[in-house]
Every structure is written in structure tokens, then in C-alpha cells.
N, C-alpha and C positions, 0 to 999 in steps of 0.2 A: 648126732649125739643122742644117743638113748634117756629114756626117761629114768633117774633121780629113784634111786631106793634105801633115802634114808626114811629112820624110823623115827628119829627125835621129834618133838613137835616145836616148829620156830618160832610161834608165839610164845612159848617160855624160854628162849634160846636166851641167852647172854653170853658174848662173846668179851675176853679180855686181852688185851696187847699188853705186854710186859717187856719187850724188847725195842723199847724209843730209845733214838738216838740223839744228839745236839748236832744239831747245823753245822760242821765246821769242819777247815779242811781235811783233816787228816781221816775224817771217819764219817763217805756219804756213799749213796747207791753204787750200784755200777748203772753204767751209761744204760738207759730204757728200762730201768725194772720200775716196775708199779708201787705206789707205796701209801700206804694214809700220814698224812701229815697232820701235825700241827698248826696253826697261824699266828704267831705272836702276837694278836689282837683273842685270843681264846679260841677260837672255833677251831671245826675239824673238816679237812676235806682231803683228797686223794689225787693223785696223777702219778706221771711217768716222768722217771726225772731224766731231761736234756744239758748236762753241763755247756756251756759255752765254749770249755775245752776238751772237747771230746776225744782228742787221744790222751787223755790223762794225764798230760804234764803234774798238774796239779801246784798251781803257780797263784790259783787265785779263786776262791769260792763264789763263784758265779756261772749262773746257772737258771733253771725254769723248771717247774712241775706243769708239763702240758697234760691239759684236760678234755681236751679237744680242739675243731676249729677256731683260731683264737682264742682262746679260752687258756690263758697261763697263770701260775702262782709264781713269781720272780723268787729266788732263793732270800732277799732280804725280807721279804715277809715271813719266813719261817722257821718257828721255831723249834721241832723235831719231827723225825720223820720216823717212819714204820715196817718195815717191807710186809707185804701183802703177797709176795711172789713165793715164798722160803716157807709156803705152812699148807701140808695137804691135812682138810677137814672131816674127811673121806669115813676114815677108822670111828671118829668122835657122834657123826651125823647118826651111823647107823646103831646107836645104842638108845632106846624107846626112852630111858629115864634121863639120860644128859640134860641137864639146864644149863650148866656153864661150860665156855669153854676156856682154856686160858691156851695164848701162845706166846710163849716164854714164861720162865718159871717166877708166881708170883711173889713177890714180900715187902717187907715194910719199909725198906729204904729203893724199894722199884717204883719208875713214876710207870702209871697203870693209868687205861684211856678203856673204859667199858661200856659197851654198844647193846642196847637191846631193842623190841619194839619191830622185832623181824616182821614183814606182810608176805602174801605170795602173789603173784600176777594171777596165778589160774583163780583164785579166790574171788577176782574181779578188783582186786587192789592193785591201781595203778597209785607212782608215785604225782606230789604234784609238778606239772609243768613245769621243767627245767632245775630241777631239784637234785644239786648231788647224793647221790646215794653212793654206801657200802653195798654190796653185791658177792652172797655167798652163791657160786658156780654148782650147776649140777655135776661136775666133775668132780668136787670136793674145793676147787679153788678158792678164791678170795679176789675181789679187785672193786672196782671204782668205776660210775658211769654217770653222766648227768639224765633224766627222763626226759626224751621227747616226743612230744606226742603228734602223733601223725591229723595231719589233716584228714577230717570227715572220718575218722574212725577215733573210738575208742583206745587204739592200738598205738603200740609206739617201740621204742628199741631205746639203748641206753648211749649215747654219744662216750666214749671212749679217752680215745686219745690222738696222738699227731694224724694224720695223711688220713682222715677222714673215717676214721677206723670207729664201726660201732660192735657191739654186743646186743645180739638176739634177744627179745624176752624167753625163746626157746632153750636159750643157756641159762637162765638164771631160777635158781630153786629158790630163793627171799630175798629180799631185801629189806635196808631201813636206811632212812634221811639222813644224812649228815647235817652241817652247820648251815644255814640261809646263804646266800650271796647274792651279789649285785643283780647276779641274773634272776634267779629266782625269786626274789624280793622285788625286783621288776615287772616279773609276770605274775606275780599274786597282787600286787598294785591292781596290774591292768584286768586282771579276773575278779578282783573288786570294783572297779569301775564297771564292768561290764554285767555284773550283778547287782549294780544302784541304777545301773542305766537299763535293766529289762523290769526294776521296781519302780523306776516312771513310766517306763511305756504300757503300766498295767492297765490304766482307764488312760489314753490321753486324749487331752482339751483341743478343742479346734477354734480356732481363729473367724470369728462369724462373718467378718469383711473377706480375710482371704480366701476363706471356702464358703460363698456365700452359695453354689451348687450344690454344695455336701461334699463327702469323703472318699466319691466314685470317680476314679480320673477319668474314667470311663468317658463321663459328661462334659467334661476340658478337651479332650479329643476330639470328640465328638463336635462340640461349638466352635473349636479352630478350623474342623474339616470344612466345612459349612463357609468358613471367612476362604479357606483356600481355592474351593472350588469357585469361587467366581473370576480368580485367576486363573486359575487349571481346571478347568471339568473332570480331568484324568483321574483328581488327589481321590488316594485313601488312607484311613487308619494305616495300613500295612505298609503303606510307602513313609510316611508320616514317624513310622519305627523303625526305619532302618537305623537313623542314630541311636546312637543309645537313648531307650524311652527315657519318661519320667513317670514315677510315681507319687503316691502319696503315701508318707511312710511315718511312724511314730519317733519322733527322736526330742529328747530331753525331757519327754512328757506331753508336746503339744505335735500336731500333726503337721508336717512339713512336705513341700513340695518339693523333690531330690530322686538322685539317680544313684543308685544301691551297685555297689560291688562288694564282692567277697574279698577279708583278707586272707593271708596264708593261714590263718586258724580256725577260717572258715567264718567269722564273724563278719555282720555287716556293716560296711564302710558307706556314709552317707551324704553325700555331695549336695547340701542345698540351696535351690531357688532364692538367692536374697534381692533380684534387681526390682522388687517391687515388692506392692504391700495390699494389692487386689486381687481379687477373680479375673477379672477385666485385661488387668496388666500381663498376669501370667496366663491367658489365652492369647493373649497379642505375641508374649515371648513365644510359646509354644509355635505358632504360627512362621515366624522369623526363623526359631531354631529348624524349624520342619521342613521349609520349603526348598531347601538344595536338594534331596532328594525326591522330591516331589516333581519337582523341574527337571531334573535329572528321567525320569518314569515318563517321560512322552512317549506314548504308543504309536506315533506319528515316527518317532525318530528313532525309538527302539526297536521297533518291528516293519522298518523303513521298506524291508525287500518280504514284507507280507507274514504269515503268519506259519507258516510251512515251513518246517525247519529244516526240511533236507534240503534248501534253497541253503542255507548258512552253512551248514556242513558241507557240503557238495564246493561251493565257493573254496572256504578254509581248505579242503584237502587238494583242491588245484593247485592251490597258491605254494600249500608244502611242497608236492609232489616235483615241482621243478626244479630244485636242491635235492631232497629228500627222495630220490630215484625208487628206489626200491619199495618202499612205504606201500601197502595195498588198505585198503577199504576193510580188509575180514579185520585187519590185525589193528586198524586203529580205532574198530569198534567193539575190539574185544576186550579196553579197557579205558575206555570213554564212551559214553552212553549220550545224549544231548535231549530235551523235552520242551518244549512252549509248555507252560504249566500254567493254571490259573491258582492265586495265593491271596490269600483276602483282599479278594475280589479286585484284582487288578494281576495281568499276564505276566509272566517273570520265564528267561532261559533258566534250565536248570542241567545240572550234570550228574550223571550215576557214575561212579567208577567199578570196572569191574564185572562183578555178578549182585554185587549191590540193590539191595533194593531201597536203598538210603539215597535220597538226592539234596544237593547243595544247590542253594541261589547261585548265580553266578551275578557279581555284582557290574554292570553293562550297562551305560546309560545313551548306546548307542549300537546301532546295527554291524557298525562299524570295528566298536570293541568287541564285542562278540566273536566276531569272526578272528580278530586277533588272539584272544584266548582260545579259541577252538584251535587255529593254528600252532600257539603255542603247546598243547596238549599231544597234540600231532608230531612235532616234533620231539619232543621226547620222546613217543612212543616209537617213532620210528629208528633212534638212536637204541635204542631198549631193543628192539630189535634186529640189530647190525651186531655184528660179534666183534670183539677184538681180535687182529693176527697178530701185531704186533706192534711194541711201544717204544718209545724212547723219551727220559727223562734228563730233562737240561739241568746243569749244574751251574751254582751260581752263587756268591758271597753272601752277607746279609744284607735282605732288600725288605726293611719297614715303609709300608703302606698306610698313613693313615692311621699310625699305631698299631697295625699290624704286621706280621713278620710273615713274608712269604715261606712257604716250606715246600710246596714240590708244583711242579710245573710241567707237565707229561703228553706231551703227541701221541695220540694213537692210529695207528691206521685199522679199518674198519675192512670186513670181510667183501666188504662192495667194491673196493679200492679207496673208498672216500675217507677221508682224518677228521679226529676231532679234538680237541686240547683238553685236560681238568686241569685248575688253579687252585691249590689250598692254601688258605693263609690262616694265622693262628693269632690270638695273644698270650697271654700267662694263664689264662684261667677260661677258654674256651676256642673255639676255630671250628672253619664252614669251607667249602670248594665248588664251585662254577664249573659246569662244564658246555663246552662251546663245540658246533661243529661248524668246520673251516669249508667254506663254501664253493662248489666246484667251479666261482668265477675265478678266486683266488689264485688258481691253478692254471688261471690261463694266461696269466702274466709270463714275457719273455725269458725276464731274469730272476734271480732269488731276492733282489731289495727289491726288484716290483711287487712280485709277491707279497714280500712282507710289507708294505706300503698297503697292500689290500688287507689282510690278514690285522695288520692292527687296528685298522677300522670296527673289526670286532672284538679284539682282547688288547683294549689302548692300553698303551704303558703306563700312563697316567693312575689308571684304574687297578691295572694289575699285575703291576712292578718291574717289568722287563719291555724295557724300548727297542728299537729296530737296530742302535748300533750293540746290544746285550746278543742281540738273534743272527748280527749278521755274520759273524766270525765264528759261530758255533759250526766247523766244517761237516761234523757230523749229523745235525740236525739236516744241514743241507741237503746231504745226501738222503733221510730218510725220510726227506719230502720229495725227492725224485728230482735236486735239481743239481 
């Protein structure tokens, strides 16, 4: 959509509706047009009207103005409606002197609802958080959005109507606020809370017993190390933070010991320390919370087959390669990378993917694991690298898992001769797929239920919804396993 060439200015804009209706059967939208309403408690707000009887019988006034996800006005809250859809602004926008505009012809025995107090986005006028607005279109249109604002930006888009549906700020040439609502009366609640709560945290008070160190957690790590290492000589800080740390963070006004996450608004969410009421105490927690990964970081037992890592690698690609035939060394180092890396100051595996020069801890608190994840990495890649010839997809009623509904279930045979299976399964509101390769021990079995005897040792019916008497009658499948 091209950029908006009207000339009027919408700071002096007032717009009038003169064509409200009454709520009732005989005289409401047609099914999905957009409309501002009224709410028989006085306010104003907008959506798309859904009657309940959507082919039009028209048997019984019921119905919703959807506003977006969740987000409905049931038809007995309201008390007239608007269309927003039936008025291009277009002709009116582009004359420099226009202050009003009216749609529908106004007069003294018309109920009339008049809107002014236009802002623009590009101005830097956003609406507030979750705030219904009117929304004059750069097209000339009209319609209705709630404001929401994006996390860690400035930026936001206007939430709409049913199936998830938004409007651009790119579409919108002005806006201005409709009536409060629970939602928004909500978040300006919480945008007040969170601006009494950054006017405590402006100087705050420390607790002279529980920070008898000071206000450095620095120096609580630091005295827990010290108690760990005479159990572990190993421990460090670094190991000490795998868990989520602790900080010390200002909340209610005095300083608190707690572990800080972000919420979806990007605000800090503040988990605090209350099992004691000392310095003392909460180095001893510290210590207790610390020590499973610290135990876990035995250089003894993590770096059991030495410090060489092409000993772990070398190992892992053995182990693949005797399934995994085909697999070579170029190609599963062309997107796995492996390092013994030193990380404050204590050794840590780490992986690059790729051409990466980004590396990930790998979290391994054995030599052992290690190589199982190296392994695992191997085998996908070497799957990644087998092509499909061809597939075949088993048919099958409905098979819920666990509250999930299985949806396809797919053999492939691979250009090596070897097969591999994908599993998708889905709910109402999301779904994920496994994919498994069938191992050329499997193949060695006589008959097709030995086979699958072996075969479901890797994809159990239990797990993912098709058992051995589901597999054994499929005469087709049979055959496109070769048996």
C-alpha cells in the first residue's frame, strides 16, 4: 500500500456517525462486516459482527462482535451498532480545510456518536497498551483495532478481528481511543504498578544483617566457592552458574536476593530468596543450590578419555557409522564442529554448527554423554544427507496420544537402500514430528512381525500411536519394506 495523500490535518479531524442502528432482529449487519458499536453500559468500541446463525434464518438475535483472539462483545451488551465498512473517507481526507466529517446525513432527531482527538504513529504517537481504537485506513477506509505492543520495541500493530487477523501500523494514516475496557483498564493497572515499583527502586534500602558483604553478589559467590572447593577442588563461579544465578536486585524498594526473568513485556519478573534472613544462610543456600553442577564438572569424569577431542569424535563417528553406512567424516564435519574450550576457567565441550563462529556449551557431565550427543548430531546429519526415492504413508482412523492426535505417519526409503519413518502429531493449537531411521538390524529379521517386533523397539506404539497388529495387515506397507 502506497503512502496516504491526504491533505486535511487529523489533529483538527472530527468525524460523525449519523447512521446507528438498534440492536434487533430485523435490522443487523450482514455476517463479518465491521462496525463501531455501542454498549448499553455507554461506552464505544468496534468489531466484526458473528451471528450465531450464520445462514440467516434469523430466528433469534444472537450473536458476538469479535474483536480479536478472545476478545468478544456478546450481542446482549449492545446497544447500537455502526457500519464502518459502507464509507470511503478518501474524497473528504484530501481537502486541507475539512474539520468535520459526517457519515450519514446529520439532524436533530439523529442519534449522532462524534469522534475526535485523531494522533499518527509516524508522529511517535503510539496508542496505550491494549487500547481499542477507531482507525482511519490509508486507503480512505474505517475500521477497529486493539494496540499491541510488541515486545522490546517501541512498535506494535493493531489486533483486529477473528483467525488472528491484525492491521499494520503501515495501514493506518490516525487514530484515536475508543471507550476503556477490562483489557485495557488492566494494563494500565499494571503500567501503574510498574511505575510505583521503578519509584521505590529509586534509592533502595539494604537489610544490614542480610547483606552484611554489601550489594556485590559477586562476594556470596565468591565465599560459597571457597566452602565448595574443599569438596570439589574442581568448583568454579562458572560451573556454580549453570543454574540459573542469583542476583541481587531492587524490588519493593529494599534489595533482595532473587533470580530475574523477563516477562512477555519485557519487564522484570523477580523470584526471591525468602529461606532465610542472613548472609550466612544464603551462602550456605547458594552452596546446596550450586553443587549439582559442580559434581556434575568432574574433569576426572568429563574428560575421562583425556583432553584430545578427536579421541570423542573419532569414537562417536565409529559408533554411527555401523548403521549409518554411508556417513563420511567430510560431511559430518561440515556441520558440526566439536572444541575442549576453556570457560571461566574450568574446560567445557563445545559445538560450532556450520561455518559458525558461534559456539554452544554442550551440557555433558560425562565423557560418556558426550559422545552420545556427538553421536546424535551424526546421525542426523547423516540422514540429511541420504535423499529420499521413495515413500509411503500408512492410513489410519483416529489415533490420540496423550492428547494428541496422530496425523501422518510416512516410510521412507533412502537412496542408500536404508528407510526411515516421520511421526507427526498435532493438538488444536500446535504439533511437532520425529523422525526415526529403522536400523539395518531390523531387516534382518525372517518374517514381517519379526521385523516389526524389532522396528517397534524404536517407534513403540505406546509412544506413537500405531502398534504391531495396526502394521501388520497393512499388505502394502509389507511390500514397501521388501518383505
Amino acid at each position: 500500500m502506497g503512502k496516504a495523500k491526504f491533505s486535511c490535518d487529523y489533529r483538527n479531524l472530527t468525524i460523525a456517525f449519523n447512521e446507528f442502528h438498534d440492536m434487533k432482529l430485523k435490522d443487523l449487519p450482514v455476517y463479518g462486516e465491521f462496525c463501531l458499536i455501542e454498549l448499553k453500559e455507554g461506552g464505544y468500541t468496534a468489531g466484526e459482527w458473528h451471528p450465531d446463525d450464520a445462514c440467516g434464518e434469523g430466528k433469534s438475535l444472537s450473536g458476538q462482535f469479535i474483536r480479536g483472539l478472545a476478545d468478544s462483545i456478546p450481542v446482549d451488551e449492545v446497544s447500537k451498532w455502526h457500519s464502518l465498512e459502507r464509507y470511503d473517507l478518501s474524497d473528504c481526507l484530501k481537502q486541507e480545510d475539512i474539520g468535520l466529517i459526517n457519515n450519514g446525513v446529520p439532524g436533530d432527531d439523529i442519534y449522532s456518536f462524534k469522534i475526535s482527538g485523531f494522533k499518527s504513529l509516524k508522529d511517535g504517537d503510539a496508542p496505550m497498551n491494549a487500547r481499542y481504537c477507531l482507525l482511519i485506513l490509508k486507503d480512505g477506509g474505517m475500521s477497529g483495532g486493539r494496540w499491541e505492543k510488541w515486545r522490546k520495541k517501541s512498535d506494535g500493530c493493531f489486533e483486529h478481528s477473528s483467525g488472528g487477523i491484525n492491521i499494520s501500523k503501515e495501514k493506518v494514516w490516525a487514530w484515536a481511543p475508543l471507550s476503556p475496557d477490562k483489557f485495557s483498564i488492566a494494563e494500565e493497572e499494571l503500567e501503574a504498578e510498574r511505575r510505583h515499583e521503578e519509584e521505590l527502586n529509586r534509592n533502595p534500602s539494604a537489610d544490614p544483617v542480610k547483606f552484611e558483604y554489601g550489594i556485590d553478589i559477586k562476594v556470596y559467590y565468591a565465599k560459597a566457592l571457597r566452602k565448595l572447593k574443599k569438596k570439589y577442588p574442581w568448583a568454579t563461579q562458572a560451573q556454580m552458574k549453570k543454574k540459573t544465578p542469583w542476583q541481587i536486585v531492587p524490588l519493593h524498594g529494599q534489595y533482595v536476593f532473587g533470580q530475574v526473568s523477563k516477562s512477555f513485556y519485557d519487564t522484570d519478573i523477580v523470584d526471591e530468596w525468602k529461606d532465610g534472613n542472613t548472609a550466612d544462610e544464603f551462602i550456605d543456600f547458594l552452596c546446596e543450590y550450586s553443587e549439582e553442577p559442580v559434581k556434575d564438572s568432574d574433569p576426572n569424569r568429563k574428560f575421562r578419555l583425556g583432553q584430545d577431542i578427536e579421541v570423542y569424535i573419532k569414537k562417536a563417528f565409529e559408533n554411527v557409522k555401523k548403521d549409518y553406512h554411508w556417513l563420511d567424516r567430510k560431511t559430518a564435519d561440515a556441520q558440526y564442529r566439536y572444541e575442549i574450550k576453556k570457560i571461566g576457567g574450568s574446560l567445557e565441550f563445545v559445538v560450532y554448527y556450520g561455518d559458525s563462529k558461534k559456539y554452544y556449551v554442550c551440557d555433558c557431565d560425562s565423557s560418556e554423554r558426550f559422545i552420545e550427543l556427538v553421536e546424535h548430531d551424526y546421525q542426523n546429519a547423516a540422514l540429511r544427507a541420504n535423499s529420499v526415492v521413495s515413500s509411503y504413508e500408512v492410513h489410519f482412523g483416529h489415533v490420540e496420544i496423550y492428547g494428541w492426535n496422530l496425523e501422518r505417519y510416512v516410510f521412507s526409503k533412502l537412496q542408500s537402500g536404508d528407510y526411515k519413518v516421520n511421526v507427526q502429531a498435532g493438538d488444536r493449537v500446535t504439533g511437532g514430528g520425529r523422525e526415526f531411521f529403522i536400523t539395518p538390524s531390523c531387516f534382518e529379521a525372517d518374517t514381517y512381525g519379526e521385523f516389526l517386533d524389532r522396528y517397534l523397539e524404536i517407534v513403540p506404539g505406546r509412544s506413537f500411536g500405531l502398534y504391531k497388529e495396526d502394521l501388520l495387515s497393512d499388505e502394502k506397507l509389507k511390500k514397501f519394506l521388501g518383505y
